[in-house]
N, C-alpha and C positions, 0 to 999 in steps of 0.2 A: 740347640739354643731355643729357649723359650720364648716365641716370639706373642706378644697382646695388642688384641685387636679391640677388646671392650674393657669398661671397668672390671676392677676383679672382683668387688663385691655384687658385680650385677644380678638381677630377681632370675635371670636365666641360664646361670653359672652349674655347672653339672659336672662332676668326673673328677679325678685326680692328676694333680699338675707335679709334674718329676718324681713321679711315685712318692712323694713325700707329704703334701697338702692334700688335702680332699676337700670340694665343693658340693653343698646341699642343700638343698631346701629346709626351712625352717618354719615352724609356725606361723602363724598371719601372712605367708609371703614373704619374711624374709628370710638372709642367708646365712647361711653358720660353716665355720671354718674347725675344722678339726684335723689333728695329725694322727694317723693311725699309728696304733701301738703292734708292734708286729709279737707273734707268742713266742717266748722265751723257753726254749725245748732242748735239753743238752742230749748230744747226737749220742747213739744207743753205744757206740765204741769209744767213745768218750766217758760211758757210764761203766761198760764193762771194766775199763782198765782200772777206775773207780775201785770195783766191787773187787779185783784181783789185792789191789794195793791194801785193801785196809785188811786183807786176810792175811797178806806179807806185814804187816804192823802188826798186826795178833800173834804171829809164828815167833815174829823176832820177840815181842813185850814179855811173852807167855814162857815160851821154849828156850828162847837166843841162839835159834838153828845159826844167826849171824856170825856167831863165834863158832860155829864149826870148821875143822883145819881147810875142808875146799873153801871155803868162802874167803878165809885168812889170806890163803895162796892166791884168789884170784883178786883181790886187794892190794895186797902187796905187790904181784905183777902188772898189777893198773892202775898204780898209786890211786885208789879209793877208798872208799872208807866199807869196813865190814859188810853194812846198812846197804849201799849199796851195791857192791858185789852181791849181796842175798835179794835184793829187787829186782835186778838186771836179767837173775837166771829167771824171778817169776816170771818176771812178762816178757821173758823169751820160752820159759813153759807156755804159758796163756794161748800169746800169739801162734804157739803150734799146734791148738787144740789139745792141751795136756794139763793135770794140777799143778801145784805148783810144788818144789820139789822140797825134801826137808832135808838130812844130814848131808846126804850125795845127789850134788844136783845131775850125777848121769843116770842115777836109779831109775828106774821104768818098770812099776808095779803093772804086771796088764791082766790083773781080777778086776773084774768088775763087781761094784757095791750094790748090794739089791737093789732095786727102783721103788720109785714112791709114786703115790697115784694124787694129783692135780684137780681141784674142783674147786666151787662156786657153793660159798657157804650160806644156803638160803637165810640160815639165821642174823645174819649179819646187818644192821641197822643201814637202811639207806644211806649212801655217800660218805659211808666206813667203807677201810680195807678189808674184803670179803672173798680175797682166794685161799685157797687153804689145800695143806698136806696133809694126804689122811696118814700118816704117821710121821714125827719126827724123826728122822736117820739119825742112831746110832753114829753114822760113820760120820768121816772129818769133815766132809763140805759136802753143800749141795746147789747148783748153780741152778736159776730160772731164765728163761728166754721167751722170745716174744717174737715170734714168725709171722709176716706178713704174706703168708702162702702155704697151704697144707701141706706143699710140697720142699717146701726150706726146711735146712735142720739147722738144730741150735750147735752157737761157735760162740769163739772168739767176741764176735762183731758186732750180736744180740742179745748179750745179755745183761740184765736189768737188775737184777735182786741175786743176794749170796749170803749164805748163814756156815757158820760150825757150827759142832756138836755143841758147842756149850752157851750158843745163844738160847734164848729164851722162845717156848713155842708160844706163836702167834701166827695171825691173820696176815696176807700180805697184799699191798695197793696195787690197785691196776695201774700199768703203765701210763708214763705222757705222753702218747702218741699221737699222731694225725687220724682224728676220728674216723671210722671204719672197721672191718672185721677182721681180726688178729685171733693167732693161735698160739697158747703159753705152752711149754715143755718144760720139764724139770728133768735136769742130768745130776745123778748122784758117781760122787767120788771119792775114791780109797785117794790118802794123801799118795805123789807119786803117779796116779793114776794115768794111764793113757786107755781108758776103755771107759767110760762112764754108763753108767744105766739108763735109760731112757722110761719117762714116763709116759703116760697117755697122752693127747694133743687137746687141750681145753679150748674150747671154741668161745671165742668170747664179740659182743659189737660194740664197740667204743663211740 
C-alpha cells in the first residue's frame, strides 16, 4: 500500500510510484508526470509457431496436403475438421525439431538440404532490412534463428523469419530483440526433414 507523506506534484518528487507513474523534474523547476510505455516485443516462440503456421497455410492453399487419406482419418477419429488435423501434425513436427510433414505425416526424410551461407549486406541503405542469403535454396523451406550465445543452437523456440522456395528473394530485418549481441543461423530443410543444414553463425550487435 502506497502510503504519502508530501504533495505529489512536489519540486522534490523523483522515482516511480507502483511501477506505473513516473516523477521528474521538468524545466524551470517544475514537475511532469508521465506513464511509461513498456516495448511491445512478441516472445521469439510465439513468433516461431507464427512462422510454422503460415507455411501449414501455404501446404494446404497451394498442395491441399489437408485432403490427403492420413489427415481424413485423423479428422474423422477427432471429430476435426481436415485444416486441423494437418496443423496439429505441423506443430507437433515443429515442436520436435522436425519440417513439417506433407502426404504421410509418419515420413522422416533424414537428407539433409545443402546449407546456405548468412551475412550482412554492406550495400543495404541504413535502417533497411540488410541480412542476406548468399543463395536462394532450391529446397522447400528455410528457417532463420537468432541465438543469444555462440553456443545455443537453433530450434523450435528461436526462430524468427521462414521462406519456401517460391517466395521471393529478398533482404531480411534484423530481429526485435533486447538490444545486445546476438548470433543468426539459417537451417535449410527437405520437406519431412528431420536433419536440417546448418549455416555459418552471423555475429551481429543490436
Amino acid at each position: 500500500m502506497v502510503k504519502i507523506t508530501s504533495p505529489l506534484m512536489s519540486r522534490f518528487a523523483r522515482g516511480t510510484l507502483g511501477s506505473t507513474l513516473q516523477f521528474r523534474g521538468g524545466p524551470g523547476g517544475t514537475i511532469g508526470l508521465t506513464r511509461p510505455t513498456p516495448k511491445k516485443t512478441t516472445p521469439l516462440a510465439l513468433v516461431s509457431n507464427g512462422v510454422i503456421v503460415r507455411f501449414c497455410t501455404h501446404m494446404m492453399t497451394t498442395y491441399e496436403i489437408h485432403k490427403s487419406p492420413a489427415y481424413e482419418t485423423y479428422a474423422a477419429e477427432h471429430v476435426v475438421t481436415n485444416r486441423a488435423a494437418y496443423l496439429h501434425f505441423c506443430l507437433q513436427h515443429w515442436r520436435n525439431g522436425q519440417m513439417i510433414p506433407f502426404e504421410d505425416p509418419e515420413l522422416k526424410d533424414e537428407t539433409p538440404a545443402p546449407a546456405t551461407t548468412i551475412s550482412v549486406d554492406p550495400t543495404a541503405p541504413s535502417g533497411t532490412p540488410d541480412i542476406a542469403i548468399t543463395y536462394w535454396p532450391p529446397e522447400f523451406f528455410w528457417t532463420i534463428h537468432v541465438l543469444f550465445s555462440p553456443t545455443e543452437i537453433p530450434g523450435p523456440k528461436n526462430c524468427y523469419r521462414g521462406f519456401h522456395f517460391e517466395d521471393p528473394e529478398q533482404l531480411i530485418p534484423r530481429p526485435d530483440v533486447t538490444p545486445g549481441t546476438i548470433w543468426l543461423q539459417v537451417q535449410s530443410w527437405y520437406i519431412d526433414s528431420v536433419n536440417p543444414s546448418l549455416s555459418n553463425k552471423l555475429e551481429l550487435v543490436i
